[in-house]
Gaussian input, Z-matrix of N, CA and C with variables (Angstrom, degrees):
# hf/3-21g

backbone

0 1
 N
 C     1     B1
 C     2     B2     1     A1
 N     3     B3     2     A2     1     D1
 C     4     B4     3     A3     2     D2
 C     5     B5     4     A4     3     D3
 N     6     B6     5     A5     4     D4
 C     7     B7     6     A6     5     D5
 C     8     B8     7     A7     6     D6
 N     9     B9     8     A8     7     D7
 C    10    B10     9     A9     8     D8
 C    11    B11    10    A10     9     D9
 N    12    B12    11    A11    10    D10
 C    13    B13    12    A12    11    D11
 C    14    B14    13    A13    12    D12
 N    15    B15    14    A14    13    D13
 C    16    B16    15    A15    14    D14
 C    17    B17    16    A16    15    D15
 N    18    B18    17    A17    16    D16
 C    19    B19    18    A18    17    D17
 C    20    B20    19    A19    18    D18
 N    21    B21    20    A20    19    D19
 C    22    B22    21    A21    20    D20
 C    23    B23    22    A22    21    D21
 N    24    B24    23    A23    22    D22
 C    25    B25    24    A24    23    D23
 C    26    B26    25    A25    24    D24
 N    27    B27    26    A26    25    D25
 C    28    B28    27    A27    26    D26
 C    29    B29    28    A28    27    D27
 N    30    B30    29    A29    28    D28
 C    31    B31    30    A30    29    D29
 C    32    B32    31    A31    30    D30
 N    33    B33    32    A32    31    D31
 C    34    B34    33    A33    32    D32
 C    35    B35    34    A34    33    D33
 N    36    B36    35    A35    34    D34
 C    37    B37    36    A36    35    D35
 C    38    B38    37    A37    36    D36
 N    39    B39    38    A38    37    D37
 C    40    B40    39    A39    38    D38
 C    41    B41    40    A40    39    D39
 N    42    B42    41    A41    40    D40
 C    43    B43    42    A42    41    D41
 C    44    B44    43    A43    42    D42
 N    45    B45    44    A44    43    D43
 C    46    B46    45    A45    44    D44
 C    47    B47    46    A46    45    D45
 N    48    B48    47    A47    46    D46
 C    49    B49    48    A48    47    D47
 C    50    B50    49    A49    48    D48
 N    51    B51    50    A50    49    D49
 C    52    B52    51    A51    50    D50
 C    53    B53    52    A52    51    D51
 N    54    B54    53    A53    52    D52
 C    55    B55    54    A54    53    D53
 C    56    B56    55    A55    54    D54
 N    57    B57    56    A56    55    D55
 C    58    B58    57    A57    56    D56
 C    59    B59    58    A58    57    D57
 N    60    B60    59    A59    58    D58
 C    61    B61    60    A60    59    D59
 C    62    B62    61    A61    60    D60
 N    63    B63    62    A62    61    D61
 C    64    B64    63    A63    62    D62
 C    65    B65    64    A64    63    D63
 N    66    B66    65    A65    64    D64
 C    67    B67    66    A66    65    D65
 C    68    B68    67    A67    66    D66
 N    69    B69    68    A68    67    D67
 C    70    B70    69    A69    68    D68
 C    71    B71    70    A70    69    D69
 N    72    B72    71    A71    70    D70
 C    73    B73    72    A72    71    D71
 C    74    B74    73    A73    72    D72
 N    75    B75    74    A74    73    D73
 C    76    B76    75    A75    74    D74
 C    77    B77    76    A76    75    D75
 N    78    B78    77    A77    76    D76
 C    79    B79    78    A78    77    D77
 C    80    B80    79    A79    78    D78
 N    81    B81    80    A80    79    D79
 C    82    B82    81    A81    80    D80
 C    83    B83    82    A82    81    D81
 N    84    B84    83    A83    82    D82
 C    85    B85    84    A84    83    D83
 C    86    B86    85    A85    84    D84
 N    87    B87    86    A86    85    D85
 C    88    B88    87    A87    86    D86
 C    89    B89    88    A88    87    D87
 N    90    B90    89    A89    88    D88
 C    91    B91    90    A90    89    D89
 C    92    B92    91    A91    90    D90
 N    93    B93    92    A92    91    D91
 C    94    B94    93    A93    92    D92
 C    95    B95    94    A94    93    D93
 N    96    B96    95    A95    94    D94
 C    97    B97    96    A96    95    D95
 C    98    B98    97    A97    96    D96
 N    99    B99    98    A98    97    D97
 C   100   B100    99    A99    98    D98
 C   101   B101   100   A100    99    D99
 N   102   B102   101   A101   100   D100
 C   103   B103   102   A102   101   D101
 C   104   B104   103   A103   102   D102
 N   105   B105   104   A104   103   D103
 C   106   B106   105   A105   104   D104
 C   107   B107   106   A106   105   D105
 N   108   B108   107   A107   106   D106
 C   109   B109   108   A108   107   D107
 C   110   B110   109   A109   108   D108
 N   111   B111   110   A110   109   D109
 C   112   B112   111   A111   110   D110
 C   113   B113   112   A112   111   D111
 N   114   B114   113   A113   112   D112
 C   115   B115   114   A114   113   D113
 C   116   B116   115   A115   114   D114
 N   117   B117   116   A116   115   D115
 C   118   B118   117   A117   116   D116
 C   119   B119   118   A118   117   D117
 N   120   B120   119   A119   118   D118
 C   121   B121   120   A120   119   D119
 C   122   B122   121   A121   120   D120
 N   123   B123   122   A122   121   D121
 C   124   B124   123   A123   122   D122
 C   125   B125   124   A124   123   D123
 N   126   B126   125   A125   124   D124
 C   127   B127   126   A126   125   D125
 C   128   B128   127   A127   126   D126
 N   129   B129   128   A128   127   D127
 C   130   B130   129   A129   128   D128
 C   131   B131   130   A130   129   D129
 N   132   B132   131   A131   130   D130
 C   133   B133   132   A132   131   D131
 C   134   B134   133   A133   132   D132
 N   135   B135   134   A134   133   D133
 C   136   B136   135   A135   134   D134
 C   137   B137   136   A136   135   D135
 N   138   B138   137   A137   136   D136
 C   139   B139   138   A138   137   D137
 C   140   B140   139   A139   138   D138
 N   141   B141   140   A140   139   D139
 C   142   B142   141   A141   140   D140
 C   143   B143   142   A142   141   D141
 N   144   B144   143   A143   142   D142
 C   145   B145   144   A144   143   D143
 C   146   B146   145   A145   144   D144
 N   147   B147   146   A146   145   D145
 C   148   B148   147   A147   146   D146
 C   149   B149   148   A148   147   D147
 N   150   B150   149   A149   148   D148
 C   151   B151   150   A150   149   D149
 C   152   B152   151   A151   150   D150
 N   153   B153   152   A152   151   D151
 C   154   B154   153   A153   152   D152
 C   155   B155   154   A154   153   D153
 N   156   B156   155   A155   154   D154
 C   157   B157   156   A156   155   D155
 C   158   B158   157   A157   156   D156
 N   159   B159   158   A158   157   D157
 C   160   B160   159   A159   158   D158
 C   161   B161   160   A160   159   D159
 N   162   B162   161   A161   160   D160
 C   163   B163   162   A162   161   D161
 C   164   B164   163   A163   162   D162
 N   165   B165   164   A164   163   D163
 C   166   B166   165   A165   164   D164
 C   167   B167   166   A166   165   D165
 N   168   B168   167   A167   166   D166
 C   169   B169   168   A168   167   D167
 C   170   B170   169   A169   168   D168
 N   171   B171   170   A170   169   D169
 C   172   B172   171   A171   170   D170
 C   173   B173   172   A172   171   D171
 N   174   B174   173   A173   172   D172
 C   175   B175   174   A174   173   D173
 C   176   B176   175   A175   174   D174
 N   177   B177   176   A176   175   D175
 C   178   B178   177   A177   176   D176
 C   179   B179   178   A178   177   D177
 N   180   B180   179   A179   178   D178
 C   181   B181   180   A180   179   D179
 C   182   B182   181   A181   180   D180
 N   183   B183   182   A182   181   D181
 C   184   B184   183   A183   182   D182
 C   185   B185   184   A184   183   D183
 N   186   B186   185   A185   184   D184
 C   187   B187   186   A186   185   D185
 C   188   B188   187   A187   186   D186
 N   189   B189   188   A188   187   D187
 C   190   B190   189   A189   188   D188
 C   191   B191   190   A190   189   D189
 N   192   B192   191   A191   190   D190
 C   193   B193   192   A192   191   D191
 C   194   B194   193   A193   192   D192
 N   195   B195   194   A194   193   D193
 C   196   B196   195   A195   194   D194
 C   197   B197   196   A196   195   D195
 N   198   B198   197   A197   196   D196
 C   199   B199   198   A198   197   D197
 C   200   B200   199   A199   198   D198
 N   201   B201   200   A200   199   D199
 C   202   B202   201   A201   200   D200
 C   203   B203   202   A202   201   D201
 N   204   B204   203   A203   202   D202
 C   205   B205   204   A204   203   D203
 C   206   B206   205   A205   204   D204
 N   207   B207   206   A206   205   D205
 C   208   B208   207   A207   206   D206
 C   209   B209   208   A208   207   D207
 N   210   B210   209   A209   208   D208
 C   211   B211   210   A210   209   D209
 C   212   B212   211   A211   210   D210
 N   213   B213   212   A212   211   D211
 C   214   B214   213   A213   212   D212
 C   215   B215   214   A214   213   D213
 N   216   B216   215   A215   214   D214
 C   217   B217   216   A216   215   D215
 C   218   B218   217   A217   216   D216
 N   219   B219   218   A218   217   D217
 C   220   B220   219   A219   218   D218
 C   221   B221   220   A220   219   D219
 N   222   B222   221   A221   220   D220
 C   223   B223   222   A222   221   D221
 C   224   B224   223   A223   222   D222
 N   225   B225   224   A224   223   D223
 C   226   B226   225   A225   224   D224
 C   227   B227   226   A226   225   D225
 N   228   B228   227   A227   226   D226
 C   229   B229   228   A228   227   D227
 C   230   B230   229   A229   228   D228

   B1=1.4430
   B2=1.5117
   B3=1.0615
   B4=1.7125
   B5=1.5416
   B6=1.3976
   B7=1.5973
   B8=1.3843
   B9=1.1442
   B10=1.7050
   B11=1.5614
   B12=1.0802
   B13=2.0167
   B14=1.2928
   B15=1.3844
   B16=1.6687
   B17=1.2542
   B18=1.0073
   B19=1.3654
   B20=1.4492
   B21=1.5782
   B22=1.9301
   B23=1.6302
   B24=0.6648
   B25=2.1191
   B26=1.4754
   B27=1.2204
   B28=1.6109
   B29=1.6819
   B30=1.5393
   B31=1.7659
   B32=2.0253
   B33=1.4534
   B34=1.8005
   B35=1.7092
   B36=1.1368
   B37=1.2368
   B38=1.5145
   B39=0.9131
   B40=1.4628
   B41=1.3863
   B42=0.8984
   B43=1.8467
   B44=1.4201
   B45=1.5114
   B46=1.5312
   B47=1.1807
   B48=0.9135
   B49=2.3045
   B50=1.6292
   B51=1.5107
   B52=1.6914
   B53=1.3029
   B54=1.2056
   B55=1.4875
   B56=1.6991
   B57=1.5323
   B58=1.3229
   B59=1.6181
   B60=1.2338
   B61=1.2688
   B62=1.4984
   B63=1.0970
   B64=1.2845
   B65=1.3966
   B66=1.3516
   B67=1.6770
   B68=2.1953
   B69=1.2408
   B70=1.3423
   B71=1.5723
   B72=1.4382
   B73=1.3823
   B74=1.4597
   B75=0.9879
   B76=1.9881
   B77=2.0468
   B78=1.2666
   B79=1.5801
   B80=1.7080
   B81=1.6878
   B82=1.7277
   B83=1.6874
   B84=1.5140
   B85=1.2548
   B86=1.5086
   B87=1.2724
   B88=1.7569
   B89=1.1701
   B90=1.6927
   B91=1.2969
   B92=1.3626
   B93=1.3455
   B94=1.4663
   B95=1.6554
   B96=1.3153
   B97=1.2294
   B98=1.8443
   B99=1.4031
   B100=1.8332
   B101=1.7195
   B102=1.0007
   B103=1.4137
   B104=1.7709
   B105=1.7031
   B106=1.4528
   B107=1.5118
   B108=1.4711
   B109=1.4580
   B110=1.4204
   B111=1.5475
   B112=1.3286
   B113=1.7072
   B114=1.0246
   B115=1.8814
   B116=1.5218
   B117=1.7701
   B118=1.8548
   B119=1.4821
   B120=1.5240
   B121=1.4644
   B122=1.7588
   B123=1.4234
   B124=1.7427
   B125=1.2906
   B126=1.3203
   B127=1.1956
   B128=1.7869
   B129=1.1265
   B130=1.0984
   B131=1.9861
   B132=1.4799
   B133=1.6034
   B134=1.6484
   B135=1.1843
   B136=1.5393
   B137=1.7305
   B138=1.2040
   B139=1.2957
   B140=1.9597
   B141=1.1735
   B142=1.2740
   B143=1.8819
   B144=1.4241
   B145=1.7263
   B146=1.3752
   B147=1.1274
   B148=1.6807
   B149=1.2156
   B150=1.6735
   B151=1.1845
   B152=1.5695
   B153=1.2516
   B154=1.5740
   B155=1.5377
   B156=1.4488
   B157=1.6184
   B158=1.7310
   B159=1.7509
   B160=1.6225
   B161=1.6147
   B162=1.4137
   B163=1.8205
   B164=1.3953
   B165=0.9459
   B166=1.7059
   B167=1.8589
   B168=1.1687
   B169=1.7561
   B170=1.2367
   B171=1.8482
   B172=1.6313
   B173=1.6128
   B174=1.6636
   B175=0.8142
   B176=1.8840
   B177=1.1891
   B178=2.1663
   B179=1.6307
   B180=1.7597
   B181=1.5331
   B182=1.1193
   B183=1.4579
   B184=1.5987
   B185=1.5212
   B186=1.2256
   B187=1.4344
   B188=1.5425
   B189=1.8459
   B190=1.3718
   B191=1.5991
   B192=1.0964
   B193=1.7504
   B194=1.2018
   B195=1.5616
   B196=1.0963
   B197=1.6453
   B198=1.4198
   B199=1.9201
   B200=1.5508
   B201=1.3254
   B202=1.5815
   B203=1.6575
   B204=1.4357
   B205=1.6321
   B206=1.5363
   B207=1.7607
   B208=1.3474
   B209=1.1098
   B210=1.1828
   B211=1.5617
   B212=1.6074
   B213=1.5676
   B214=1.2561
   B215=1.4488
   B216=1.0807
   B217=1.7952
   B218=1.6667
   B219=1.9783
   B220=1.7888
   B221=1.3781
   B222=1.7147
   B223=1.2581
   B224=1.6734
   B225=1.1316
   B226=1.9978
   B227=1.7092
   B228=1.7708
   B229=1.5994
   B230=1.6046
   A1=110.34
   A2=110.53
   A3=124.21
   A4=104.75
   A5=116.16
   A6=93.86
   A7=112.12
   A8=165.70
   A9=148.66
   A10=101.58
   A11=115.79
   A12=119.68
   A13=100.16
   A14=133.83
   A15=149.83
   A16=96.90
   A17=147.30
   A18=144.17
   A19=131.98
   A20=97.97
   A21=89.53
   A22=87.82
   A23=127.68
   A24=109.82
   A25=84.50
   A26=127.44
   A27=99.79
   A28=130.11
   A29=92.86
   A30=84.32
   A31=93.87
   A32=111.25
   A33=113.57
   A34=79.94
   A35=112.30
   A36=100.36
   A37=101.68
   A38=158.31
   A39=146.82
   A40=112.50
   A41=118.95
   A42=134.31
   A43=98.63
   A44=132.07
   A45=130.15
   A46=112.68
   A47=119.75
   A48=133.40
   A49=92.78
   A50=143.56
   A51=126.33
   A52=100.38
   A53=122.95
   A54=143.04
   A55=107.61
   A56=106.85
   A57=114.67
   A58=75.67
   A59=136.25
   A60=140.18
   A61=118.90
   A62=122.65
   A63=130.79
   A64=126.34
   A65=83.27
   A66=102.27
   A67=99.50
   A68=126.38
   A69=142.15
   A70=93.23
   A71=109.72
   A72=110.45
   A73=108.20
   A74=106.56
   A75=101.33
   A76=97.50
   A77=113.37
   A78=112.89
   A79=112.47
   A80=88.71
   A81=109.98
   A82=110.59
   A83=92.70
   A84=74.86
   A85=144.73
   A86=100.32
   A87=84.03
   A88=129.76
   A89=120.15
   A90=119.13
   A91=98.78
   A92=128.12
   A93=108.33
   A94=117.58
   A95=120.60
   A96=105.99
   A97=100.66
   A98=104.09
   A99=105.01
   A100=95.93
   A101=121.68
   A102=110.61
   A103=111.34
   A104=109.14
   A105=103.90
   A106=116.40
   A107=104.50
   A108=95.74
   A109=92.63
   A110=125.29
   A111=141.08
   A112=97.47
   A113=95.96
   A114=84.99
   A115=132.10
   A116=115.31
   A117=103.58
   A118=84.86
   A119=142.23
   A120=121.21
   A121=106.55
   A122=107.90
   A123=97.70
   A124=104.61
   A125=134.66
   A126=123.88
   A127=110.94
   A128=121.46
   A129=131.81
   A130=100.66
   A131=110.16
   A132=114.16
   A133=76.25
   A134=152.00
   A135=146.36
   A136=92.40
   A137=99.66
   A138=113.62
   A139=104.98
   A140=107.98
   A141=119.85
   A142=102.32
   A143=105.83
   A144=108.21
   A145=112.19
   A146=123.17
   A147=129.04
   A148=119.99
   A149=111.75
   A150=141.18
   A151=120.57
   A152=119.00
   A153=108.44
   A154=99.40
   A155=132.74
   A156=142.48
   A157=91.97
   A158=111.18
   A159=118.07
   A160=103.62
   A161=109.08
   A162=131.36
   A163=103.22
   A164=123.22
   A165=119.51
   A166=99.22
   A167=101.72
   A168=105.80
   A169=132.38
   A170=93.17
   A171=108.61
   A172=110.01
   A173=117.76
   A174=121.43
   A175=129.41
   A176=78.68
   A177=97.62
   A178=97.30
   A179=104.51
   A180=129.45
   A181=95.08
   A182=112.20
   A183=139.06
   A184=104.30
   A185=128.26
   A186=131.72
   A187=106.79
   A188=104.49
   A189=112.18
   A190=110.85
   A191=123.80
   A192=145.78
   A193=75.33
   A194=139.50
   A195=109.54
   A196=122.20
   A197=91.98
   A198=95.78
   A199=116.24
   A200=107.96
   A201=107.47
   A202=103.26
   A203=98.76
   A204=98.78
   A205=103.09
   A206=121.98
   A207=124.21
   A208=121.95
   A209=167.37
   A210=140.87
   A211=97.39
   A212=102.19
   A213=118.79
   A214=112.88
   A215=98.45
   A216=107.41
   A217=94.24
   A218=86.41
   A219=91.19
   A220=81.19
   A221=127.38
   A222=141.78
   A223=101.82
   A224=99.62
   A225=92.12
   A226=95.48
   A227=107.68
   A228=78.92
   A229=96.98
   D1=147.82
   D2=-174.93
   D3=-84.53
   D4=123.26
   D5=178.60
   D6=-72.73
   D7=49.48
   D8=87.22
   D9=-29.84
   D10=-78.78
   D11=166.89
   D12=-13.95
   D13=-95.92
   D14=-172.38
   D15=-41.62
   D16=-74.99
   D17=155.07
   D18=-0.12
   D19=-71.76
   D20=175.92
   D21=-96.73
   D22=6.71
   D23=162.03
   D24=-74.40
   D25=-86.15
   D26=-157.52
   D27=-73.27
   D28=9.28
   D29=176.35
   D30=-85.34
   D31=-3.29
   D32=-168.74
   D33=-81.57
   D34=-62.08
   D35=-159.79
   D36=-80.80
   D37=24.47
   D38=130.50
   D39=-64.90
   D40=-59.33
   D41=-179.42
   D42=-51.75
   D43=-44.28
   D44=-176.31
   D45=-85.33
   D46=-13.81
   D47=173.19
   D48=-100.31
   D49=-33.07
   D50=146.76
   D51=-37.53
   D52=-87.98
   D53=-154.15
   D54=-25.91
   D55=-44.11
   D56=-137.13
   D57=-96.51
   D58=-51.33
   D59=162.74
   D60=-34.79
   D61=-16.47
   D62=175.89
   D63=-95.32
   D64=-44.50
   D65=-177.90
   D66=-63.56
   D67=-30.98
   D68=-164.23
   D69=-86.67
   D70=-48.21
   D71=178.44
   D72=-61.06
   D73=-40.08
   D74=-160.81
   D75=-89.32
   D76=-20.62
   D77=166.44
   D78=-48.09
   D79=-61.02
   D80=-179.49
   D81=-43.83
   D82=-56.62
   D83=170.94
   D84=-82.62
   D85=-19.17
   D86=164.72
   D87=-72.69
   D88=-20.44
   D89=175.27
   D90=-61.17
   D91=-69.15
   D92=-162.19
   D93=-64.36
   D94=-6.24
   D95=-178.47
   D96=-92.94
   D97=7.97
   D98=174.65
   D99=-100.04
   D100=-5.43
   D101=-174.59
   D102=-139.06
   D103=36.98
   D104=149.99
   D105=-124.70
   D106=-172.60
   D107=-162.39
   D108=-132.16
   D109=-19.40
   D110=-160.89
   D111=-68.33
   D112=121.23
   D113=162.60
   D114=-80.72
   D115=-3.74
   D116=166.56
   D117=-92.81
   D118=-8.57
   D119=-175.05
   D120=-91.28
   D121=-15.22
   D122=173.63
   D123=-99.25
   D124=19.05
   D125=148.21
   D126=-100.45
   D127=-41.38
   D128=177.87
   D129=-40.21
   D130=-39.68
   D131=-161.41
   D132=-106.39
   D133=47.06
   D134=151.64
   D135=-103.69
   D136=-58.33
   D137=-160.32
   D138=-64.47
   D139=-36.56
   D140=-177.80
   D141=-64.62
   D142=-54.27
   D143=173.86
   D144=-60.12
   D145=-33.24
   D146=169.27
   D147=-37.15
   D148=-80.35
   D149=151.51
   D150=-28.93
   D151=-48.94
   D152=-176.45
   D153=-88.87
   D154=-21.70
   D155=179.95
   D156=-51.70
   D157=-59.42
   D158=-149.68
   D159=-73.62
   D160=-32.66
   D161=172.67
   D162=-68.49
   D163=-37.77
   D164=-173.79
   D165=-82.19
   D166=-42.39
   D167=-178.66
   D168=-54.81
   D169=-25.80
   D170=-171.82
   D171=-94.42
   D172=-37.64
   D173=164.01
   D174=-47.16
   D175=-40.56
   D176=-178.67
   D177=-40.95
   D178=-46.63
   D179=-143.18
   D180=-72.25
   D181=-59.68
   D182=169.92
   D183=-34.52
   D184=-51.39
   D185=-169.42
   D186=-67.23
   D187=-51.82
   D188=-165.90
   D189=-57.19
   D190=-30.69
   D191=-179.99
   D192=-64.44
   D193=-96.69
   D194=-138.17
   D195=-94.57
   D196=49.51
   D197=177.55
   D198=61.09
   D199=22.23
   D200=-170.23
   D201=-98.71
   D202=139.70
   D203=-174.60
   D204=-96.97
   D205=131.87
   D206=175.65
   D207=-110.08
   D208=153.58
   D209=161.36
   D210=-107.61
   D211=119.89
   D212=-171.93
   D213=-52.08
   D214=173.41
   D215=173.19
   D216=-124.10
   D217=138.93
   D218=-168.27
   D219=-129.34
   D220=135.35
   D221=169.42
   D222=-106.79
   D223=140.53
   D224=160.21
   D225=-130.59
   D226=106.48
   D227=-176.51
   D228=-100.50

């Protein structure tokens, strides 16, 4: 392999080990924002689903540029 090859193979698989990290992040957070009662902690877990929603969005984007196939993550909370 040519290192350009070695290269974007592991920037694919960095970007797909983000992804997958994200997708766990943004799970986490909705569970806990389905199971508090505190009101600075259900904003605290708004802000947390926000944040991993806009990180998960950019990454997708990130993937689509480089022709990388993901299979989304679909929540219905």
């Amino acid at each position: 392999m040519k290192r350009e090859e070695l290269a974007l193979a592991y920037e694919e698989k960095y970007l797909l080990s983000e992804i997958e990290q994200t997708k766990c992040a943004l799970a986490s957070a909705y569970s806990n924002f389905e199971n508090v009662v505190d009101p600075d902690l259900i904003d605290c877990y708004i802000y947390e689903v926000n944040a991993a929603q806009k990180r998960y969005k950019y990454l997708l984007e990130k993937a689509k540029q480089t022709n990388l196939i993901v299979k989304e993550f679909q929540i219905t909370p």
